[in-house]
C-alpha positions as CSV (number, residue, x, y, z in Angstrom):
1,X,113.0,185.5,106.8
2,X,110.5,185.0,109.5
3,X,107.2,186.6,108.5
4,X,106.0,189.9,110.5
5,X,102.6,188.3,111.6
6,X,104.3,185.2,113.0
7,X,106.7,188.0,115.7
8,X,103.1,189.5,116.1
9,X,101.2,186.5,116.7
10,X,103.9,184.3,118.5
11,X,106.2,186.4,120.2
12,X,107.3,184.7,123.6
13,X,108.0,181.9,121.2
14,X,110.2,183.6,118.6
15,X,112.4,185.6,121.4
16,X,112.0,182.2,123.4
17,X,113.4,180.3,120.8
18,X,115.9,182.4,119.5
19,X,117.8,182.2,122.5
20,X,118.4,178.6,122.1
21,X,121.0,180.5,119.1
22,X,122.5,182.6,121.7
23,X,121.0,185.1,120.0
24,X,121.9,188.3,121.7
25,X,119.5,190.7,119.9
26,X,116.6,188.5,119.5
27,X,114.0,190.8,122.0
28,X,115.5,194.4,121.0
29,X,114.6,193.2,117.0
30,X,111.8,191.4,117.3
31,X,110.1,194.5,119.6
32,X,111.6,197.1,117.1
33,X,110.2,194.6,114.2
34,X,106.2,194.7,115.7
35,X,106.8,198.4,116.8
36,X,107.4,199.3,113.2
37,X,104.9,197.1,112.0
38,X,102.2,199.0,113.8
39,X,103.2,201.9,112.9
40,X,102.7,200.9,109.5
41,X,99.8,199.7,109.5
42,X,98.4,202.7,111.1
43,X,99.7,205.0,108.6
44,X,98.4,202.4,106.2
45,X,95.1,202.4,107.8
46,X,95.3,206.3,107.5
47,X,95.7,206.3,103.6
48,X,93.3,204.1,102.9
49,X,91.0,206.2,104.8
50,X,91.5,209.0,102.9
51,X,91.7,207.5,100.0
52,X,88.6,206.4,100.3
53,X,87.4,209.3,101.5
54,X,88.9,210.9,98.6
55,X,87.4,208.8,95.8
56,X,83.7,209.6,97.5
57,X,84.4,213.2,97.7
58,X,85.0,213.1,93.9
59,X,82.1,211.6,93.1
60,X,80.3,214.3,94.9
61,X,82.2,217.3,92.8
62,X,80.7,215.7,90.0
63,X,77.2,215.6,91.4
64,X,77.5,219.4,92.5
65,X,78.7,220.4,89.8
66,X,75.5,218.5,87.9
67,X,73.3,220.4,90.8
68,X,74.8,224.1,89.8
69,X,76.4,224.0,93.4
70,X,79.8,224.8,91.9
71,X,81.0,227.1,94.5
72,X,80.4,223.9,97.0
73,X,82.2,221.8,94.4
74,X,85.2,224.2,94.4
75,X,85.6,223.7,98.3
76,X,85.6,220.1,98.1
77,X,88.2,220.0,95.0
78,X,90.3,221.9,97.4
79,X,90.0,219.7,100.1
80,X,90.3,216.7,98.2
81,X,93.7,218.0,96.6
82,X,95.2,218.7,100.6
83,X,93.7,214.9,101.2
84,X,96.0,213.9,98.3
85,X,98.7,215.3,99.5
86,X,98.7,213.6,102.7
87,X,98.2,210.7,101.0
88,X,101.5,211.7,99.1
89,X,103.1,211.9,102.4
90,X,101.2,209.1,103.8
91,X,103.0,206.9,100.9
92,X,106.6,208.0,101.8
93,X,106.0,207.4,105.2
94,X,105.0,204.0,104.8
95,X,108.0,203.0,102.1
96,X,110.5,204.4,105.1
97,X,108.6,202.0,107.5
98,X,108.7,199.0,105.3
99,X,112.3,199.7,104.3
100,X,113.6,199.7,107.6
101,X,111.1,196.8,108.6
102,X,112.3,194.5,105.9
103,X,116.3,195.3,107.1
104,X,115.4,194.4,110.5
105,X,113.3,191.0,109.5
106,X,116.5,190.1,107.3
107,X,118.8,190.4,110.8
108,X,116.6,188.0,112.9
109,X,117.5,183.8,112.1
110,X,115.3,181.0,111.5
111,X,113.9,180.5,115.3
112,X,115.1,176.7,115.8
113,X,112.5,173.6,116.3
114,X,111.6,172.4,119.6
115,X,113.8,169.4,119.0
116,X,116.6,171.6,118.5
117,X,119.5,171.5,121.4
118,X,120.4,174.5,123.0
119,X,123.8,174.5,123.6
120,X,126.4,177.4,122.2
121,X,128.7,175.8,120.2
122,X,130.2,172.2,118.3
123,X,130.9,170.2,121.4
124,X,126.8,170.9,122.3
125,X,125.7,168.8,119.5
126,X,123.6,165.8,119.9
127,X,125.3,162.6,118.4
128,X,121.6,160.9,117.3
129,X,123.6,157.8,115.1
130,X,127.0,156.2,114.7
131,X,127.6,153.5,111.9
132,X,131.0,151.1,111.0
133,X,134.3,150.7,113.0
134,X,137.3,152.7,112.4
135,X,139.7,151.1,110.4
136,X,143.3,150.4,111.4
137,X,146.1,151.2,109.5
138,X,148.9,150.0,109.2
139,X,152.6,151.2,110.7
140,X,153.4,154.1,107.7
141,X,149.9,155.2,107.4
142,X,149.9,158.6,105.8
143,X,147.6,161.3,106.0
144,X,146.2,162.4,102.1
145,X,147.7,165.1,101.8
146,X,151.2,163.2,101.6
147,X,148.9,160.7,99.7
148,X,147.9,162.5,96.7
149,X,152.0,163.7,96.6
150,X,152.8,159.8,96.7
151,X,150.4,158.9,94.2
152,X,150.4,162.2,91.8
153,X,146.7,162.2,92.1
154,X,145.9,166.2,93.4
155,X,148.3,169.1,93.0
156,X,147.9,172.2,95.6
157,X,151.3,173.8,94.0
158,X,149.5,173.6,90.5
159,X,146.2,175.0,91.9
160,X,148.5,177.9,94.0
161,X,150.5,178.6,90.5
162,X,146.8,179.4,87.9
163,X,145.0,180.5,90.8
164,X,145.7,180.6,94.1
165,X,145.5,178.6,97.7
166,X,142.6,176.4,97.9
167,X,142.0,175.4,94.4
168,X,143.8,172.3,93.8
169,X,144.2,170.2,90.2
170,X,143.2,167.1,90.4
171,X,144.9,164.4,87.9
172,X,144.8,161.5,86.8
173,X,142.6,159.3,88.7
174,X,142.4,161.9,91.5
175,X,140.1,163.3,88.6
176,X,138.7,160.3,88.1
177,X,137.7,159.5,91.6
178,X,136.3,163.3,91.6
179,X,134.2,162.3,88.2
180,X,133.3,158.5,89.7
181,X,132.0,160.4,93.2
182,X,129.9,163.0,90.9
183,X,128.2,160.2,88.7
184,X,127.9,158.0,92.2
185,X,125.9,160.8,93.8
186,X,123.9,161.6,91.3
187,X,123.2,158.0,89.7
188,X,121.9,157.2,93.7
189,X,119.4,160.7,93.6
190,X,118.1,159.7,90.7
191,X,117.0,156.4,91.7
192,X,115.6,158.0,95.2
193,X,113.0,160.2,93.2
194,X,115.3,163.9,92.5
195,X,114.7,165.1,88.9
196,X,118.5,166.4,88.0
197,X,119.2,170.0,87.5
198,X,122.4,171.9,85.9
199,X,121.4,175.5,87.2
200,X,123.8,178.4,86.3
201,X,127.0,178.8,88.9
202,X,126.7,182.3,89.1
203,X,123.6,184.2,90.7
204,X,122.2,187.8,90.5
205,X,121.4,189.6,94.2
206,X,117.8,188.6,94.2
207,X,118.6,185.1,94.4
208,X,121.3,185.4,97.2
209,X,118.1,187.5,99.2
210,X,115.8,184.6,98.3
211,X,118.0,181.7,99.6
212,X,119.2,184.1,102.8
213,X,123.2,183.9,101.1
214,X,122.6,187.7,101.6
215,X,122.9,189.6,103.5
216,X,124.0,187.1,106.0
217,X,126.9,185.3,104.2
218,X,128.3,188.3,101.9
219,X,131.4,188.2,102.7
220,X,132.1,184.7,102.4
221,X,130.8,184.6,98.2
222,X,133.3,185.6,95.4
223,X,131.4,188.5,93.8
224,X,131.5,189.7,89.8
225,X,131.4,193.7,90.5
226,X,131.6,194.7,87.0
227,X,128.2,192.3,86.5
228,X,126.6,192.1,89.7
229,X,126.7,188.5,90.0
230,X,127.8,186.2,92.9
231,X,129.9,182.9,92.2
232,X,127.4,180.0,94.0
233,X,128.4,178.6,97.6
234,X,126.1,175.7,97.1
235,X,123.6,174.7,94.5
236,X,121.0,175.1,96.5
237,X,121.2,178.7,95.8
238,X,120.2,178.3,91.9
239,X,118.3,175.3,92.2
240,X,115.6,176.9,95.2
241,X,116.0,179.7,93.1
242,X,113.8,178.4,90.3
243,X,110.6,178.5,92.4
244,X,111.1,181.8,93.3
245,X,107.5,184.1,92.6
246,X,106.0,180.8,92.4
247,X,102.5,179.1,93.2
248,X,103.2,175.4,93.2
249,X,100.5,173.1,91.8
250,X,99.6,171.3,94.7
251,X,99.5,168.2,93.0
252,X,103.8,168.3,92.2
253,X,104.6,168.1,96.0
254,X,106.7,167.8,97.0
255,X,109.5,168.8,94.6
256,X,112.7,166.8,94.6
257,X,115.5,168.6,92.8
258,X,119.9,167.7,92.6
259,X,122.2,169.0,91.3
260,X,126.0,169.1,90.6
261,X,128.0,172.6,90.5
262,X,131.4,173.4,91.6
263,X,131.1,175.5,94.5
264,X,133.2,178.9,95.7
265,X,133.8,180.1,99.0
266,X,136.0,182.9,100.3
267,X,135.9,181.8,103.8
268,X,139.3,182.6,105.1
269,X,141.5,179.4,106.2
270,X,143.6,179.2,109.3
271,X,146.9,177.0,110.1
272,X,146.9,173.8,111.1
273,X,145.9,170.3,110.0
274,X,142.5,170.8,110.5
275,X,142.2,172.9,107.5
276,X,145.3,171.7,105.7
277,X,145.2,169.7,102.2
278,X,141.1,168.7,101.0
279,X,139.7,169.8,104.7
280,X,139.0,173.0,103.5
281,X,139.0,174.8,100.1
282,X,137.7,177.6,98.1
283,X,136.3,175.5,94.9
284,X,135.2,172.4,95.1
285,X,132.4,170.2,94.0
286,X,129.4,168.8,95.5
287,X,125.9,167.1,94.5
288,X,123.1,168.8,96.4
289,X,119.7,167.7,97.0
290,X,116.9,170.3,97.5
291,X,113.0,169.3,98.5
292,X,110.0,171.8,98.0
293,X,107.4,170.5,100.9
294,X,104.4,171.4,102.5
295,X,104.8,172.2,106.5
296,X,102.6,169.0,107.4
297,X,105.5,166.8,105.4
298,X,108.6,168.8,105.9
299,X,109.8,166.9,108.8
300,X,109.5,163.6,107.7
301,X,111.2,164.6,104.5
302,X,114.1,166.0,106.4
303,X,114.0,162.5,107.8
304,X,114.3,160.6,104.7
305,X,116.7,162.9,103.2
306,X,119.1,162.3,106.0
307,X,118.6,158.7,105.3
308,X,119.6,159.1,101.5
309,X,123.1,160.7,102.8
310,X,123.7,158.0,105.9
311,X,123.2,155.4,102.6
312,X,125.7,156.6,100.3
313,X,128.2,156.9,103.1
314,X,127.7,153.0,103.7
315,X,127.4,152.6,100.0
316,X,131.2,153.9,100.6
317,X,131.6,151.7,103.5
318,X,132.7,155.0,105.5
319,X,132.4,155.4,109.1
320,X,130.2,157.8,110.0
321,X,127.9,159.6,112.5
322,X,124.7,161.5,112.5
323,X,124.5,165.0,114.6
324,X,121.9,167.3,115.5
325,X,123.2,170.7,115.4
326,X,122.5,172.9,118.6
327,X,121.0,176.1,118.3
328,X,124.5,178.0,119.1
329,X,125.7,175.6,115.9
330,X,122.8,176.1,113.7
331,X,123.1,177.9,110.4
332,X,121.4,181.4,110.2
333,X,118.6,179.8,107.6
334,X,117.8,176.7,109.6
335,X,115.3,175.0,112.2
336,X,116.6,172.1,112.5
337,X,119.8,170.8,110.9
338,X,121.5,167.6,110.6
339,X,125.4,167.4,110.0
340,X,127.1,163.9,108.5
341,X,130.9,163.3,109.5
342,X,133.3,161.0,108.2
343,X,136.1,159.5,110.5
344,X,139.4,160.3,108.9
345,X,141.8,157.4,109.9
346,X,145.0,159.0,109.3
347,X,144.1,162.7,110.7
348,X,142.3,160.7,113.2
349,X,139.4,162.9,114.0
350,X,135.6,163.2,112.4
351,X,135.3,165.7,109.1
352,X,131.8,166.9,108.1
353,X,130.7,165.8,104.7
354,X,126.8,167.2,104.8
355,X,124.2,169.0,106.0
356,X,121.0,168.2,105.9
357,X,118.6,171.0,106.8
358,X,114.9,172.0,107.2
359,X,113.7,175.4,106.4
360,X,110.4,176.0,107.2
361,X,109.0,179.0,105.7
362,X,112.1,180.8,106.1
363,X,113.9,180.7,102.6
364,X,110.2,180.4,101.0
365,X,109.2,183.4,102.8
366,X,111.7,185.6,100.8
367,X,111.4,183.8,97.7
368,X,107.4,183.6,97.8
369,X,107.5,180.1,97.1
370,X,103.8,179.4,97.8
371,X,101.0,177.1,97.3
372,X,97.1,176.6,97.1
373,X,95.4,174.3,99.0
374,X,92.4,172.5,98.8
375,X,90.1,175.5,100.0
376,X,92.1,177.9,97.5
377,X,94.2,179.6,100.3
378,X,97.4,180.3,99.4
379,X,100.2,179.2,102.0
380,X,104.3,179.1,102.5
381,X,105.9,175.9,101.6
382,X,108.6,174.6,103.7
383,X,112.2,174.5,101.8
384,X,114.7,171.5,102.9
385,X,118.3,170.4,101.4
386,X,121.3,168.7,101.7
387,X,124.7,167.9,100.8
388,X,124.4,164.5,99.0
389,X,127.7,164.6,98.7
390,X,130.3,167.5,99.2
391,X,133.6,165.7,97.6
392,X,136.5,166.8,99.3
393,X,136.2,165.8,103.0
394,X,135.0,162.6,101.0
395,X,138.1,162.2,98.5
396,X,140.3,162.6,101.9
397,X,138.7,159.7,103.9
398,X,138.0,157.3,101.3
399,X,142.3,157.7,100.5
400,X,143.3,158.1,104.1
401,X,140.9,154.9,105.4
402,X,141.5,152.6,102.4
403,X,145.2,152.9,102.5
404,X,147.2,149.6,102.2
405,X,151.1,149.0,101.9
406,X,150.4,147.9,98.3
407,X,148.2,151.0,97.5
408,X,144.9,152.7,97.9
409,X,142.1,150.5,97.5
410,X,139.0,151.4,95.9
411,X,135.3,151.1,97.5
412,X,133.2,148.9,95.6
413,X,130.6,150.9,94.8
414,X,132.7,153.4,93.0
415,X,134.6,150.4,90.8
416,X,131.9,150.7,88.0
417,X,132.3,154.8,87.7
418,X,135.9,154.8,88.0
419,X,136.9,151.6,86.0
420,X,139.7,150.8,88.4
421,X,139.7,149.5,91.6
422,X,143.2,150.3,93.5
423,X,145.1,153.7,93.2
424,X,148.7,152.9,93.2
């Protein structure tokens, strides 16, 4: 959430940059946003007049009353109880304001970073970095979702039968692949610095406000009416979560965080092979990395995190290439966001695997995630995460790419965690 003073302050740059989103609403909201924030802080101004006022006038019964002036003390108690009912009104006034400021401030995105294309949609992204060579297959190549039939590794009929479309059962060393990927991931965090978390997969409102999940995204989260509680879409939703209220020690920046959850998503599919088999589900599983940053750092770290996810995917000798999102592209939380994708032999085309994104003050804003600096002041802290891995889009290239005629062939990185090296 962007804060009031920053639309106050830095207007032409908010509306200016919000466009870059193809944002159509950006100068009615932010205008409505100061409009309503002047008015509060008028009628704010107002009750703390008479407050004020009020308080001194009290103070004065008491001395009239001391001075046998109690007729003149009588007046002023009457006055004093019409200046407290204003105040009364002056209070409701001012909840209505910030009510309907903070539901406008939660419809305005994160305004994008100069660096930040401004095209409308996918095809306006900037391709920054491409790494390996697409690998050739050979003649009866097969795409994985006739793989994992051939090989008995993942079952969507299973998944369909229990539960429903998009939650598939994964067997046999399809679930040992899925384990190998999760120890992978989180094995290579570890040894870049992240301390690793097992948060809760379910969330209460507050923390889908504090991560901006809500009310952005509500449709697209499995919700628990009976308990009020929302299944994750990420675990960056928990992990942020735990700073939330918060004065960091200056001294623990920044904060390095992963975690592994299953993840839910109701996010309707469409048909087609773009979305058919792994491409897109409703659980799956995914390490996530999360960094708690002051706003002088924030961008280098955003740097370095991107560099963690470009190494595992050579680590899984992958083909790969680095995006910047354009503001049209952007998700509602970001500034500035960097997307991953894989190069799926067999389905030839390029799948995302992660997003890497920067913050600012945005999430940390909502959460009060703050710190003290050296002169005791008390500022925002930037908020930054990525997908360090996401394991389906990953499962599907690393089957589709290392196909041979005598089987599937294992990257050697994974050998150790899976303790076999050919799927066959």
């Amino acid at each position: 959430m962007l804060q009031v003073q920053v639309l106050r302050e830095e207007t032409n740059r908010v509306i200016e940059g919000l466009k870059k989103r193809h944002f159509k609403d950006a100068e009615l909201l932010v205008n409505e946003a100061i409009e309503i924030d002047k008015n509060r802080r008028e009628i704010q101004k107002q009750a703390d007049d008479l407050k004020a006022k009020s308080n001194s006038d009290s103070k004065k019964i008491g001395e009239l009353m001391k001075g046998g002036k109690a007729d003149e003390a009588n007046i002023l108690k009457g006055q004093v109880a019409l200046d407290k009912e204003h105040i009364k009104k002056s209070e409701g006034s001012l909840a209505e304001f910030e009510k309907r400021l903070q539901e406008i401030l939660y419809k305005i995105p994160n305004v994008p970073h100069p660096n930040v294309p401004a095209g409308k949609a996918a095809e306006d992204n900037a391709t920054v970095y491409e790494h390996g060579s697409v690998p050739i297959l050979h003649a009866a190549a097969l795409p994985h979702w006739e793989l994992i039939k051939k090989y008995d590794i993942i079952d969507f009929d299973l998944g369909v039968k229990i539960t429903g479309a998009g939650f598939p059962v994964y067997k046999g060393k399809g679930a040992k692949l899925q384990r190998a990927l999760i120890n992978f991931f989180l094995t290579e965090a570890e040894l870049a610095g992240y301390t690793e978390i097992q948060p809760p997969i379910m969330v209460n409102e507050a923390s889908g406000y504090g991560t901006g999940q809500l009310p952005d995204k509500e449709g697209q989260m499995y919700f628990v009416n009976e308990d009020g509680l929302y299944l994750i879409p990420t675990a960056e939703v928990p992990i942020t979560n735990l700073y939330r209220d918060v004065i960091v020690p200056e001294e623990t920046l920044p904060i390095k965080n992963a975690g592994y959850t299953p993840c839910f998503r109701r996010e309707a599919g469409s048909w087609g092979a773009h979305v058919r088999g792994l491409n897109r589900l409703h659980q799956f599983d995914k390490v996530e990395v999360v960094q708690i940053a002051k706003a002088e750092d924030s961008y280098k770290i955003l740097e370095e995190m991107a560099l963690h996810v470009q190494g595992l995917l050579e680590k899984l000798e992958l083909p790969y290439r680095k995006l910047l999102l354009c503001g049209g592209d952007m998700g509602f939380n970001s500034a500035m966001t960097y997307d991953m994708e894989v190069f799926s032999a067999a389905q030839q085309r390029w799948l995302e695997v992660s997003s890497v994104s920067n913050f600012e003050t945005f999430q940390a804003n909502r959460l009060k995630l703050r710190y003290k600096n050296k002169e005791g002041k008390t500022q925002l802290l930037h908020t930054l995460n990525g997908s360090a891995l996401a394991l389906p889009r990953i499962v599907a290239a690393i089957l589709e790419n290392n196909q041979t005629e005598d089987g599937i062939k294992i990257p050697e990185a994974l050998r150790r965690y899976t303790g076999f090296d050919w799927i066959k």
